[in-house]
PDB file of N, H, CA, C and O in Angstrom:
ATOM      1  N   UNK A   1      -2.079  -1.882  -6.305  1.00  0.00           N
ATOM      2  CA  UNK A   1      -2.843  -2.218  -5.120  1.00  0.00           C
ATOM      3  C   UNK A   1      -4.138  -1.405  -5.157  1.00  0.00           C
ATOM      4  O   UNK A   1      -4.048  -0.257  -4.720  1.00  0.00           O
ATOM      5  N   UNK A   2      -5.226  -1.779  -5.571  1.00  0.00           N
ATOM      6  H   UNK A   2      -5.299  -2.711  -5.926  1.00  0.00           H
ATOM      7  CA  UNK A   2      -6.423  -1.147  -5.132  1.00  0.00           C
ATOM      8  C   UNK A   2      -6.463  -0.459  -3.712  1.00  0.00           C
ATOM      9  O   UNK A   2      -5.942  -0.862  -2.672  1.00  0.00           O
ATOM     10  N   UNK A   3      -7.355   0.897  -3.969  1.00  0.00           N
ATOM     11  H   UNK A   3      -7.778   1.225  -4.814  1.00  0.00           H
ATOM     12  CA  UNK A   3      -7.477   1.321  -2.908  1.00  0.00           C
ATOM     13  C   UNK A   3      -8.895   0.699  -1.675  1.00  0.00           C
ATOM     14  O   UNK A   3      -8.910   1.177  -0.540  1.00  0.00           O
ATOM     15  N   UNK A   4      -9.692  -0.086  -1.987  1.00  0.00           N
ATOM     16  H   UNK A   4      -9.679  -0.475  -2.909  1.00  0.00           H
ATOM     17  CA  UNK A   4      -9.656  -0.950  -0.973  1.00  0.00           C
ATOM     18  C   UNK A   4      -9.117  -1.518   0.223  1.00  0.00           C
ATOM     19  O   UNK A   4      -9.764  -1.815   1.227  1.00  0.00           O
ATOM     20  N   UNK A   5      -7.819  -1.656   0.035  1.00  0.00           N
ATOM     21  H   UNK A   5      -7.293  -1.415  -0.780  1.00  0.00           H
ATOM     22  CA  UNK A   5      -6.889  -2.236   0.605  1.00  0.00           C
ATOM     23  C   UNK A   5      -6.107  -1.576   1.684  1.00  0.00           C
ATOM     24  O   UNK A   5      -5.231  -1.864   2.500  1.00  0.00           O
ATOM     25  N   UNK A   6      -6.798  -0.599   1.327  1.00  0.00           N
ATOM     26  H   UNK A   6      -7.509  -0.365   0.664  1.00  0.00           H
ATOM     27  CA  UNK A   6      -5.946   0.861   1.928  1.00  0.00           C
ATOM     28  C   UNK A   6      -6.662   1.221   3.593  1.00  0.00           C
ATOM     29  O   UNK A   6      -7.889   1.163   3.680  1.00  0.00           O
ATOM     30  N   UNK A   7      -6.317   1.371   4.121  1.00  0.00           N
ATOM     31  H   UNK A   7      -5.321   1.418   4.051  1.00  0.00           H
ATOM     32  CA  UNK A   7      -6.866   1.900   5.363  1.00  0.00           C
ATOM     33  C   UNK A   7      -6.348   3.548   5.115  1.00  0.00           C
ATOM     34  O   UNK A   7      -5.163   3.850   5.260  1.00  0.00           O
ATOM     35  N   UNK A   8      -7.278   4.443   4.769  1.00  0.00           N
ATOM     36  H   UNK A   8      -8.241   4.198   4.652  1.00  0.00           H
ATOM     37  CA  UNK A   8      -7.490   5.748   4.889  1.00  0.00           C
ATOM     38  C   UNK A   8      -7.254   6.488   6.400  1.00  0.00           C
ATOM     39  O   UNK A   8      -8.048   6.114   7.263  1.00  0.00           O
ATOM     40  N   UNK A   9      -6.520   7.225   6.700  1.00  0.00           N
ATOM     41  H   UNK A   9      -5.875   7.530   5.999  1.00  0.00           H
ATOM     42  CA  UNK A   9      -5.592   7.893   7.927  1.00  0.00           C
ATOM     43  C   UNK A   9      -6.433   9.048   8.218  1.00  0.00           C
ATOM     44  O   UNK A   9      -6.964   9.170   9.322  1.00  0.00           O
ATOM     45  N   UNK A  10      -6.608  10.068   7.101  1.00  0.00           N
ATOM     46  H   UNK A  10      -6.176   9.969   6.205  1.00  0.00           H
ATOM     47  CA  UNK A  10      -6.855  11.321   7.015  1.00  0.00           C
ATOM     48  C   UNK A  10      -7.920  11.615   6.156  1.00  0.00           C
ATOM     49  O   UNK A  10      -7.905  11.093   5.041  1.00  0.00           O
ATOM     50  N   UNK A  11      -9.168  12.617   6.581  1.00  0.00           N
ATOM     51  H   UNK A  11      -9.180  13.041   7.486  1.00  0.00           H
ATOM     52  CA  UNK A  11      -9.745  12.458   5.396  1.00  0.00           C
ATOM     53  C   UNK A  11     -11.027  12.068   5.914  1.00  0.00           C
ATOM     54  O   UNK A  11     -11.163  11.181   6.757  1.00  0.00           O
ATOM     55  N   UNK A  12     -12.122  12.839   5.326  1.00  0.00           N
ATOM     56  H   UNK A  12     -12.011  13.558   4.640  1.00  0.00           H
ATOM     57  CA  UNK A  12     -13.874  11.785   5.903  1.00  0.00           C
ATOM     58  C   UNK A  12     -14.663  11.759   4.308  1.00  0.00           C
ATOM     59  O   UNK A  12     -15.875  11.886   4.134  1.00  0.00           O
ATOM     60  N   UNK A  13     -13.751  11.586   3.365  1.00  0.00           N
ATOM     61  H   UNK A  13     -12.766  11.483   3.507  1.00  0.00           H
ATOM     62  CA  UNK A  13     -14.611  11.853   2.015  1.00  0.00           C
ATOM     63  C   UNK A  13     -15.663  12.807   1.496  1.00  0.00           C
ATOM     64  O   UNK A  13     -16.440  12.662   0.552  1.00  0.00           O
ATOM     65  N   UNK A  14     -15.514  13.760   2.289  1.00  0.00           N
ATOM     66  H   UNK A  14     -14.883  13.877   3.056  1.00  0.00           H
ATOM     67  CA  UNK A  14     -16.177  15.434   1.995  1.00  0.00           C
ATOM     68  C   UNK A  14     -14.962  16.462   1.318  1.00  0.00           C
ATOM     69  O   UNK A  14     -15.261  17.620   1.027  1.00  0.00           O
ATOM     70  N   UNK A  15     -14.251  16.193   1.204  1.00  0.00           N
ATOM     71  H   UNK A  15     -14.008  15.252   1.441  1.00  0.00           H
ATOM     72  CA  UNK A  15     -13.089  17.383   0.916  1.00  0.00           C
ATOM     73  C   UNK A  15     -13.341  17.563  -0.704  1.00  0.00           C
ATOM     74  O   UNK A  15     -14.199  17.104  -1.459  1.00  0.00           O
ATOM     75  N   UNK A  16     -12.294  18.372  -0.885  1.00  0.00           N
ATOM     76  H   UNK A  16     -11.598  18.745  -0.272  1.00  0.00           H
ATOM     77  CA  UNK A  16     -12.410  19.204  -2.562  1.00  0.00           C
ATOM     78  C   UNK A  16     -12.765  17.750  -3.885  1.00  0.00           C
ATOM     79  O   UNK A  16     -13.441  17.748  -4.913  1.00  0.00           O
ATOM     80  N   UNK A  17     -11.914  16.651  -3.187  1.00  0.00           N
ATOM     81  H   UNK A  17     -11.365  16.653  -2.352  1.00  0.00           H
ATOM     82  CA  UNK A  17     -12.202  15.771  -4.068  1.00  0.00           C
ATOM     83  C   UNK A  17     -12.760  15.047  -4.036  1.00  0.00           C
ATOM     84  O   UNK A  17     -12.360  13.911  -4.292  1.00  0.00           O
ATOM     85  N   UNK A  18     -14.216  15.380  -3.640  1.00  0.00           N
ATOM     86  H   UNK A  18     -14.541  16.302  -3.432  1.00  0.00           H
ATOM     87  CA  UNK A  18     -15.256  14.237  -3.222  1.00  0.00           C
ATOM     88  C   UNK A  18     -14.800  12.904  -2.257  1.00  0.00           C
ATOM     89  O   UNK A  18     -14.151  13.024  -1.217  1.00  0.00           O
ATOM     90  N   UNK A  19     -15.217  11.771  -2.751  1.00  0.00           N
ATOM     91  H   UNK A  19     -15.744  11.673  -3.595  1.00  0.00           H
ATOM     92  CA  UNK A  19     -14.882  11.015  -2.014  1.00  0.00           C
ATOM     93  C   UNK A  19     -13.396  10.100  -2.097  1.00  0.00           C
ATOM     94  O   UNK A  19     -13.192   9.101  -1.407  1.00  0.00           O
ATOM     95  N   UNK A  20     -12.556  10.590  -2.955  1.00  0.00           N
ATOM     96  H   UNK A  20     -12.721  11.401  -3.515  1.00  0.00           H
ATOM     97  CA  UNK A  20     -11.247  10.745  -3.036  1.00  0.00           C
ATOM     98  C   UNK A  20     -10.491  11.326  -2.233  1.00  0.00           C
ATOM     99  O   UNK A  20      -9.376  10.940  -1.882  1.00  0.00           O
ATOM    100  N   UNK A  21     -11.261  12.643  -1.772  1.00  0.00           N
ATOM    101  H   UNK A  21     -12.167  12.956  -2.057  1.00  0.00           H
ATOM    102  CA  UNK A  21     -10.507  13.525  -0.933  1.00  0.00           C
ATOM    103  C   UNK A  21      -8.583  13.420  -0.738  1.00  0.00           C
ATOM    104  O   UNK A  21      -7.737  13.002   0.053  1.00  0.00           O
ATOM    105  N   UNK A  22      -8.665  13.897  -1.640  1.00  0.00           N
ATOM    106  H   UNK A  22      -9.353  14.237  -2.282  1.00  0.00           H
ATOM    107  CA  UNK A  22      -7.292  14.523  -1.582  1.00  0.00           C
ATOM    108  C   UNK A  22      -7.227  15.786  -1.147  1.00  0.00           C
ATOM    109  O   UNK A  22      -8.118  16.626  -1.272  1.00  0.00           O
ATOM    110  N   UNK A  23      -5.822  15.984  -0.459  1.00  0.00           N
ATOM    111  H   UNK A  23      -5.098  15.301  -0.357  1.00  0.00           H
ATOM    112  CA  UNK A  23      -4.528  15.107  -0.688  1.00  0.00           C
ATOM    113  C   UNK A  23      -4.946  14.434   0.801  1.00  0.00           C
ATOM    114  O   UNK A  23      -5.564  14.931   1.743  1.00  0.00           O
ATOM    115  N   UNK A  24      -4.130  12.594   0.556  1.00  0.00           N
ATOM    116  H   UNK A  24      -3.629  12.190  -0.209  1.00  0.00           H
ATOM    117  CA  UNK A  24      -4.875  12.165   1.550  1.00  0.00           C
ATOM    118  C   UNK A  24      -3.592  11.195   2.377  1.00  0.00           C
ATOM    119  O   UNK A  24      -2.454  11.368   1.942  1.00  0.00           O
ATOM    120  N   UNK A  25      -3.737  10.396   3.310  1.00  0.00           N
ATOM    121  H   UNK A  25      -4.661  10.255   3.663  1.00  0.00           H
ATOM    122  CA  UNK A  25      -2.440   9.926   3.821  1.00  0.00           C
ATOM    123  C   UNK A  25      -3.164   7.922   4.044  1.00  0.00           C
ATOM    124  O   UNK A  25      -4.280   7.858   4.560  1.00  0.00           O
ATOM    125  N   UNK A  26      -2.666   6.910   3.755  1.00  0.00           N
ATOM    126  H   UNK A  26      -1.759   6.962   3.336  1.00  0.00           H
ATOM    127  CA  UNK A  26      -2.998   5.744   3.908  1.00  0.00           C
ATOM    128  C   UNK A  26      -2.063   4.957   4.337  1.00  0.00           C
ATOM    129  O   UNK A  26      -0.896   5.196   4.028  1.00  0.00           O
ATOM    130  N   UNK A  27      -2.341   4.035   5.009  1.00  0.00           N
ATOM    131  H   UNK A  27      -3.290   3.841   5.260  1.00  0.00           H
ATOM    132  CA  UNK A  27      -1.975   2.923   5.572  1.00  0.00           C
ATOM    133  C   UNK A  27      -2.134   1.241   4.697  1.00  0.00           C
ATOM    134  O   UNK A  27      -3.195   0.687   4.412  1.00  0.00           O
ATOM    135  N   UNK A  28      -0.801   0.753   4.441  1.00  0.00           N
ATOM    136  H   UNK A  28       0.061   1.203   4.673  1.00  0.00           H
ATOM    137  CA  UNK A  28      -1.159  -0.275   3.427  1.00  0.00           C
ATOM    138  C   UNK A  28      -0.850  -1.830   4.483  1.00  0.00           C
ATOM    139  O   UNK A  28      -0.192  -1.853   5.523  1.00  0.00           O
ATOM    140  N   UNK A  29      -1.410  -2.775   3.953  1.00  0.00           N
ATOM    141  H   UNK A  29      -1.945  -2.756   3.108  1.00  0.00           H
ATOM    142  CA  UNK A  29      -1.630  -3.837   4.976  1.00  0.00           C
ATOM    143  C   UNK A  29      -0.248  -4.265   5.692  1.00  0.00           C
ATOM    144  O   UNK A  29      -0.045  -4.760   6.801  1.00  0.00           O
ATOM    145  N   UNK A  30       0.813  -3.814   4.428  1.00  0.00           N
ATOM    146  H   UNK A  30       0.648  -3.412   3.527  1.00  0.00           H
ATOM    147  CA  UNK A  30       2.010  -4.098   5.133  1.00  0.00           C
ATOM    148  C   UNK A  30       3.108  -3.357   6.066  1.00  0.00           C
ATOM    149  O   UNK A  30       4.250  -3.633   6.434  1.00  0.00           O
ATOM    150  N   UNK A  31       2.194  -2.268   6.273  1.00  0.00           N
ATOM    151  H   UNK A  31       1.267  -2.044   5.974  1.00  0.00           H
ATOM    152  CA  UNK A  31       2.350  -1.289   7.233  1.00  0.00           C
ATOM    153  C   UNK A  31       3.155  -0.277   6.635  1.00  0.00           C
ATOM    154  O   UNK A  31       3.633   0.337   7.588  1.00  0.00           O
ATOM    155  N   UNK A  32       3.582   0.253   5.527  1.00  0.00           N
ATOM    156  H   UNK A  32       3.193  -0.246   4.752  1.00  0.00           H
ATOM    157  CA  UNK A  32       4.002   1.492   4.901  1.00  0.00           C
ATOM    158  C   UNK A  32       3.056   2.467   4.453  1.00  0.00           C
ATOM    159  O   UNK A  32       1.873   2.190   4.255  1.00  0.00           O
ATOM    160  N   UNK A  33       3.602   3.720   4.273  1.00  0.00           N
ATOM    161  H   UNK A  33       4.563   3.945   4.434  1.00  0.00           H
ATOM    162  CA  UNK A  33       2.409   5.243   4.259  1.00  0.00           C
ATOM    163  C   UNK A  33       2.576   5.337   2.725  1.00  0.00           C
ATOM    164  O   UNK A  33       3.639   5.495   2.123  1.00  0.00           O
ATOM    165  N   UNK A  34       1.181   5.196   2.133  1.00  0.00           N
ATOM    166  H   UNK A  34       0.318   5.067   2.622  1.00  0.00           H
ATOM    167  CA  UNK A  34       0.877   6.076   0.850  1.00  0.00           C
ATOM    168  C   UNK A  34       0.416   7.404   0.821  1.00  0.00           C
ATOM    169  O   UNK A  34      -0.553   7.584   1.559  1.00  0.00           O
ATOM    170  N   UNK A  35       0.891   8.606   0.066  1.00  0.00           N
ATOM    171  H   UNK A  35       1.678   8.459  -0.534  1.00  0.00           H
ATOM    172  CA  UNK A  35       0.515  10.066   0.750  1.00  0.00           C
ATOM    173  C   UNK A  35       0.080  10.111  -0.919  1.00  0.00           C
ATOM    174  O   UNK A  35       0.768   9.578  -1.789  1.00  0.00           O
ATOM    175  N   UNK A  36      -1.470  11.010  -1.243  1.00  0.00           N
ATOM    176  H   UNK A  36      -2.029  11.443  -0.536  1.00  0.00           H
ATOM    177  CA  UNK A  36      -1.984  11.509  -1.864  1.00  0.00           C
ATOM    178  C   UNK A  36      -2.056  12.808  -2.007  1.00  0.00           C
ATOM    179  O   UNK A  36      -2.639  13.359  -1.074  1.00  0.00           O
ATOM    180  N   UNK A  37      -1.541  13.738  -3.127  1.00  0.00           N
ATOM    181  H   UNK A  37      -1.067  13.290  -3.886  1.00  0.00           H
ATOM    182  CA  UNK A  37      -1.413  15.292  -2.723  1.00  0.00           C
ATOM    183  C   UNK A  37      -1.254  15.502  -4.404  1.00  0.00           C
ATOM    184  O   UNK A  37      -1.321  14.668  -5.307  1.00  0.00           O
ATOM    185  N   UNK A  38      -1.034  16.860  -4.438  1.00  0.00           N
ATOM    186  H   UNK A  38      -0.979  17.537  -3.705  1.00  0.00           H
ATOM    187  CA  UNK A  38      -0.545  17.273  -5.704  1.00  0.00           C
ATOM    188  C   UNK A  38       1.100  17.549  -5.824  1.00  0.00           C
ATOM    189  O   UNK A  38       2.026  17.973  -5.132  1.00  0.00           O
ATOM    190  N   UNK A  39       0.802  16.932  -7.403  1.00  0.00           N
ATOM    191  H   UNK A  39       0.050  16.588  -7.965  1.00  0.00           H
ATOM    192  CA  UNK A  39       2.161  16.576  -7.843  1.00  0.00           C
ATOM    193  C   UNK A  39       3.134  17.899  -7.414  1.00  0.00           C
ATOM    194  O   UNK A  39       2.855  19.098  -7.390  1.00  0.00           O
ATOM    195  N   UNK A  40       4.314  17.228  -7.106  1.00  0.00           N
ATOM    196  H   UNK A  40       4.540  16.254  -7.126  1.00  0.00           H
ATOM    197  CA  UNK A  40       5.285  18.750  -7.070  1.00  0.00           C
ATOM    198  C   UNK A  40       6.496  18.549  -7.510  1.00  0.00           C
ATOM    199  O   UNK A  40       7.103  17.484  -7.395  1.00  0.00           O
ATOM    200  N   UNK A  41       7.020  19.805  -8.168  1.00  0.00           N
ATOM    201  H   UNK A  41       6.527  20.670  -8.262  1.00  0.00           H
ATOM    202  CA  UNK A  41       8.371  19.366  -8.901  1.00  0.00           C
ATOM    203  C   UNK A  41       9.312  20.486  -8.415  1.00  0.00           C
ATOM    204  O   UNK A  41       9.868  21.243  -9.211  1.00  0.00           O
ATOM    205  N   UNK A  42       9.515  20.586  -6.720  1.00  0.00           N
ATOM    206  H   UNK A  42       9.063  19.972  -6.073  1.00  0.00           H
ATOM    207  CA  UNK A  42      10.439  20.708  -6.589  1.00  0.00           C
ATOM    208  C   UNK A  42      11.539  20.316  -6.463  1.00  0.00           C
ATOM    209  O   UNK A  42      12.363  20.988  -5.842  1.00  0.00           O
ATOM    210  N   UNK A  43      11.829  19.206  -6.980  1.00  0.00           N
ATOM    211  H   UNK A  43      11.159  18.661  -7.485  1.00  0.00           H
ATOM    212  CA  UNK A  43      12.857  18.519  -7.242  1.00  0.00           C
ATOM    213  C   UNK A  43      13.030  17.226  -8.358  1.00  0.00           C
ATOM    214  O   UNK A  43      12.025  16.524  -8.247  1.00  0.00           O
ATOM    215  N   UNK A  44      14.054  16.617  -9.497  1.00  0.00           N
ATOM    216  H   UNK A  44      14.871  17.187  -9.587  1.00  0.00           H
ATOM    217  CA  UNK A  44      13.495  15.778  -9.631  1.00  0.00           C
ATOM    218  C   UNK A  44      14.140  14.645  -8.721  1.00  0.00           C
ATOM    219  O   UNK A  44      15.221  14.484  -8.154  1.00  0.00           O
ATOM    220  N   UNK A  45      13.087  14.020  -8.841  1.00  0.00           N
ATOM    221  H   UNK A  45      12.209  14.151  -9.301  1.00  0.00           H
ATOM    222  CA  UNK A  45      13.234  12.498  -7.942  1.00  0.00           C
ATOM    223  C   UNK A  45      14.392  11.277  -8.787  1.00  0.00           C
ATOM    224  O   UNK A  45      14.774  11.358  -9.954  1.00  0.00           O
ATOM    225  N   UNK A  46      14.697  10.371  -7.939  1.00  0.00           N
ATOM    226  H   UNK A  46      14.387  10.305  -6.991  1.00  0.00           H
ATOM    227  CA  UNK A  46      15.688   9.313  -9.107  1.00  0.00           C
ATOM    228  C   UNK A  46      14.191   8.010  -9.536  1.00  0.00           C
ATOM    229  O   UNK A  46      13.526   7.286  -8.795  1.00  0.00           O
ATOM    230  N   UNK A  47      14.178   8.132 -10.392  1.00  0.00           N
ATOM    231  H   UNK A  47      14.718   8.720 -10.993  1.00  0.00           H
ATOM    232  CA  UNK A  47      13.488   7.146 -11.756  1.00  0.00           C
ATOM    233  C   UNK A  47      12.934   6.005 -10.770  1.00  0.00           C
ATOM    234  O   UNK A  47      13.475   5.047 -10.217  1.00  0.00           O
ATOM    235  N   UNK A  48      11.716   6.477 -10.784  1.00  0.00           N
ATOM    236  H   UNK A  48      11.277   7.255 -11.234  1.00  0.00           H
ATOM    237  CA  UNK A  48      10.456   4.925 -10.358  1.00  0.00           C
ATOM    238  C   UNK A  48       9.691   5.939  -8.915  1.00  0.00           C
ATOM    239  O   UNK A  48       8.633   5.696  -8.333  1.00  0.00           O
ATOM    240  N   UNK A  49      10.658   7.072  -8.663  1.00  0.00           N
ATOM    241  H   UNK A  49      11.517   7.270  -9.135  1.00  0.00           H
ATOM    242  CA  UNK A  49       9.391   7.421  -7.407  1.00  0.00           C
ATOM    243  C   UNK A  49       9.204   8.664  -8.059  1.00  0.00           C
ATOM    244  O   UNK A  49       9.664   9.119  -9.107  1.00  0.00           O
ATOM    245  N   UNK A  50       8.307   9.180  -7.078  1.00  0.00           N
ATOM    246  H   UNK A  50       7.933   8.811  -6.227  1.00  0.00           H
ATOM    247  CA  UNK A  50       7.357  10.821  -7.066  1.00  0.00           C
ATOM    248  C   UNK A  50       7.338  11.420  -6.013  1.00  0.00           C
ATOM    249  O   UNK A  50       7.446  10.967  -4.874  1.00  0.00           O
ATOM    250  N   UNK A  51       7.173  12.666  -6.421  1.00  0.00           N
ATOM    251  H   UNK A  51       7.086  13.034  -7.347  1.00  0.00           H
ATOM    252  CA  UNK A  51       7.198  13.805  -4.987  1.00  0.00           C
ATOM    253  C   UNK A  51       5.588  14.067  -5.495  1.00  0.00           C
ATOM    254  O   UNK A  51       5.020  13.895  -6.573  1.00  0.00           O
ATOM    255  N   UNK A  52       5.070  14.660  -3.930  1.00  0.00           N
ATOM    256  H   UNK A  52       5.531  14.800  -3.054  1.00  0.00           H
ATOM    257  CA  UNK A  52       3.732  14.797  -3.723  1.00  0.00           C
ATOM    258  C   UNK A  52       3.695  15.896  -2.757  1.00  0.00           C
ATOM    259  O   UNK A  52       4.548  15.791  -1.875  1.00  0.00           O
ATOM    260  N   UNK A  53       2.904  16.963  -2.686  1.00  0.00           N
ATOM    261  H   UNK A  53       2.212  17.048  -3.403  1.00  0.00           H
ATOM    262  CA  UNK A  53       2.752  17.857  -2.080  1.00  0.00           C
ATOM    263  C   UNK A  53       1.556  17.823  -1.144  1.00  0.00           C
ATOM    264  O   UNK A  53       0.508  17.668  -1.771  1.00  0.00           O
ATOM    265  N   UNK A  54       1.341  17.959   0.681  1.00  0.00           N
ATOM    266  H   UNK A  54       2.192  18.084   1.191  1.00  0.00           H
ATOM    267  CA  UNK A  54       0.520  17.568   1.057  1.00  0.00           C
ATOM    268  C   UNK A  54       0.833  18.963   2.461  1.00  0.00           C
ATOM    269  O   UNK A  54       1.785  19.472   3.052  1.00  0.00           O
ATOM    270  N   UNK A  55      -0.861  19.071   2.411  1.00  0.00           N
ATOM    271  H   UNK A  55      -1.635  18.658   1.931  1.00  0.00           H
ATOM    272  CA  UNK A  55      -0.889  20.411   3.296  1.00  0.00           C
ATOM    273  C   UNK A  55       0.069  19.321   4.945  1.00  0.00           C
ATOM    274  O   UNK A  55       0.258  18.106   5.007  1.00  0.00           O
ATOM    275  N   UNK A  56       0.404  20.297   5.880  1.00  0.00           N
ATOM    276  H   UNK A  56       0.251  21.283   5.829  1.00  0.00           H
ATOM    277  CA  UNK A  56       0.586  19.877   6.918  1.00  0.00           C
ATOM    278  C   UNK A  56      -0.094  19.724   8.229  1.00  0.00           C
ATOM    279  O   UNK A  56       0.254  19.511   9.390  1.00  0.00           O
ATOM    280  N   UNK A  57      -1.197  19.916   7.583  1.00  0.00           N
ATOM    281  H   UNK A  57      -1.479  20.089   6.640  1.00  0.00           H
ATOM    282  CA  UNK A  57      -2.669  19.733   8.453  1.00  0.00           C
ATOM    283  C   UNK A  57      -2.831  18.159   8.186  1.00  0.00           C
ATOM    284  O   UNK A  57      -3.015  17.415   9.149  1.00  0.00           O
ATOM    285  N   UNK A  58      -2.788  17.829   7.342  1.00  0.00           N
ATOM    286  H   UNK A  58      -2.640  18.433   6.559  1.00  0.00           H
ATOM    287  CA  UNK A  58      -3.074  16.251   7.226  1.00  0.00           C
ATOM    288  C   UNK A  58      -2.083  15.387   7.452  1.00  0.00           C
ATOM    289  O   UNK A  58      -2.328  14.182   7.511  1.00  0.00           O
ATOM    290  N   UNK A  59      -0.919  15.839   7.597  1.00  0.00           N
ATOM    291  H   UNK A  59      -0.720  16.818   7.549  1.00  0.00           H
ATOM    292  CA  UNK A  59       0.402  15.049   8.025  1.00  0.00           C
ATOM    293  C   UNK A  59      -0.056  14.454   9.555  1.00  0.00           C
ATOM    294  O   UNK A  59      -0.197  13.288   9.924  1.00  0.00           O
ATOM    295  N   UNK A  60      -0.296  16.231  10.575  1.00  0.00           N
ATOM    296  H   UNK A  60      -0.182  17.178  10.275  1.00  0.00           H
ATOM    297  CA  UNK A  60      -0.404  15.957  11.698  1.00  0.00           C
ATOM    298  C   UNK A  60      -1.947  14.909  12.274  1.00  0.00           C
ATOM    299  O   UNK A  60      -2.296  14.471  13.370  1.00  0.00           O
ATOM    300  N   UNK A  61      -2.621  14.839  10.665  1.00  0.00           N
ATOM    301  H   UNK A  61      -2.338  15.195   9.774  1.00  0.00           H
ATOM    302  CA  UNK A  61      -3.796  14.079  10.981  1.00  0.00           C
ATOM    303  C   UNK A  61      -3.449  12.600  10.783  1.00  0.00           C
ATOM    304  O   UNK A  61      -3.902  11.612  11.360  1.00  0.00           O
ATOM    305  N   UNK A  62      -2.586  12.698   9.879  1.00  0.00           N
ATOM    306  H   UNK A  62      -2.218  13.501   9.410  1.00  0.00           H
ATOM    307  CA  UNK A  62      -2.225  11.028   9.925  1.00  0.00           C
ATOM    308  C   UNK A  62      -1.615  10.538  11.096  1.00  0.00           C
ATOM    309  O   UNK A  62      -1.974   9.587  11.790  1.00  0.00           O
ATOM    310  N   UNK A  63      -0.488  11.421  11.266  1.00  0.00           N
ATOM    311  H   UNK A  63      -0.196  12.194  10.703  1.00  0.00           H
ATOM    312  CA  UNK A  63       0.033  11.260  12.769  1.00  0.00           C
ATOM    313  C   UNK A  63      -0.600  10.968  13.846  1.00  0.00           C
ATOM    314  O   UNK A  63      -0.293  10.067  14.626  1.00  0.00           O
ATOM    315  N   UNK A  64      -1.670  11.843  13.957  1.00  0.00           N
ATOM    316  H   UNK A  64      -1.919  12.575  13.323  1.00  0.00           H
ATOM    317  CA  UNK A  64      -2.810  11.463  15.593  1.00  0.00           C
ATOM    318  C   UNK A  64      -3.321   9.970  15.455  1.00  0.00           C
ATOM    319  O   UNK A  64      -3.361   9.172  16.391  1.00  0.00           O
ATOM    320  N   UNK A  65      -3.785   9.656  13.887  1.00  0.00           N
ATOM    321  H   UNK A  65      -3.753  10.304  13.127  1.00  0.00           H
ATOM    322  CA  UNK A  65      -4.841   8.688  13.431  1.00  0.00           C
ATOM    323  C   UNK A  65      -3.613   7.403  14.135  1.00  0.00           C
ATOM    324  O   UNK A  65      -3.972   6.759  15.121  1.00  0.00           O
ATOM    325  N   UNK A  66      -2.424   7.192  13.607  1.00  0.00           N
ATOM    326  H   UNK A  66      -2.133   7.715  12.806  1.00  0.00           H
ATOM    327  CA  UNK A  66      -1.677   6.660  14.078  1.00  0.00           C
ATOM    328  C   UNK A  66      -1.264   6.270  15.156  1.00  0.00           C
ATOM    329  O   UNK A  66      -0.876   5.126  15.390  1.00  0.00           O
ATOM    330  N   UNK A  67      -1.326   7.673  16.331  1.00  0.00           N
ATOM    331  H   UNK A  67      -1.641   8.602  16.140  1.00  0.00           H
ATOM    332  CA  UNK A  67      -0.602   7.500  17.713  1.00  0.00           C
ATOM    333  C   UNK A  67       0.690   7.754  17.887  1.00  0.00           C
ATOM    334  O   UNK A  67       1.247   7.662  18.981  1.00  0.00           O
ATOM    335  N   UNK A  68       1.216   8.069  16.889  1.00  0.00           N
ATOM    336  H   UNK A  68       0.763   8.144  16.000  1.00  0.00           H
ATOM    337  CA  UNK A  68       2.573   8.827  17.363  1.00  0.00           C
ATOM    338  C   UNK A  68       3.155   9.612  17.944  1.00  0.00           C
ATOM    339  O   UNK A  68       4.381   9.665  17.854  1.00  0.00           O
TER     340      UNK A  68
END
């Protein structure tokens, strides 16, 4: 899925990763959360997903962006 598609939650494209800005939190058209962060291996995962590490400043930003 291109990120186009993405409705961006968190994030004004100034952060460490330019206009990537990671680690970041999105909204996909079919209403599930894509979270952008650095990889983390505290655990392994079962085969086809990933763990992602994401400050909790941007959790609670996706959250507001949301209305929850």
């Amino acid at each position: 899925m291109p990120r186009e598609e993405l409705t961006r939650l968190t994030g004004n494209g100034n952060g460490t990763c330019g206009e990537d800005d990671c680690p970041n939190v999105y909204r996909t058209t079919s209403g599930s959360i894509v979270v952008q962060g650095d990889v983390s291996d505290a655990f392994t995962p079962p085969q086809g997903e990933g763990l992602v590490e994401i400050p909790e400043s941007v959790l609670r930003e996706a959250v507001r962006a949301l209305g929850w």
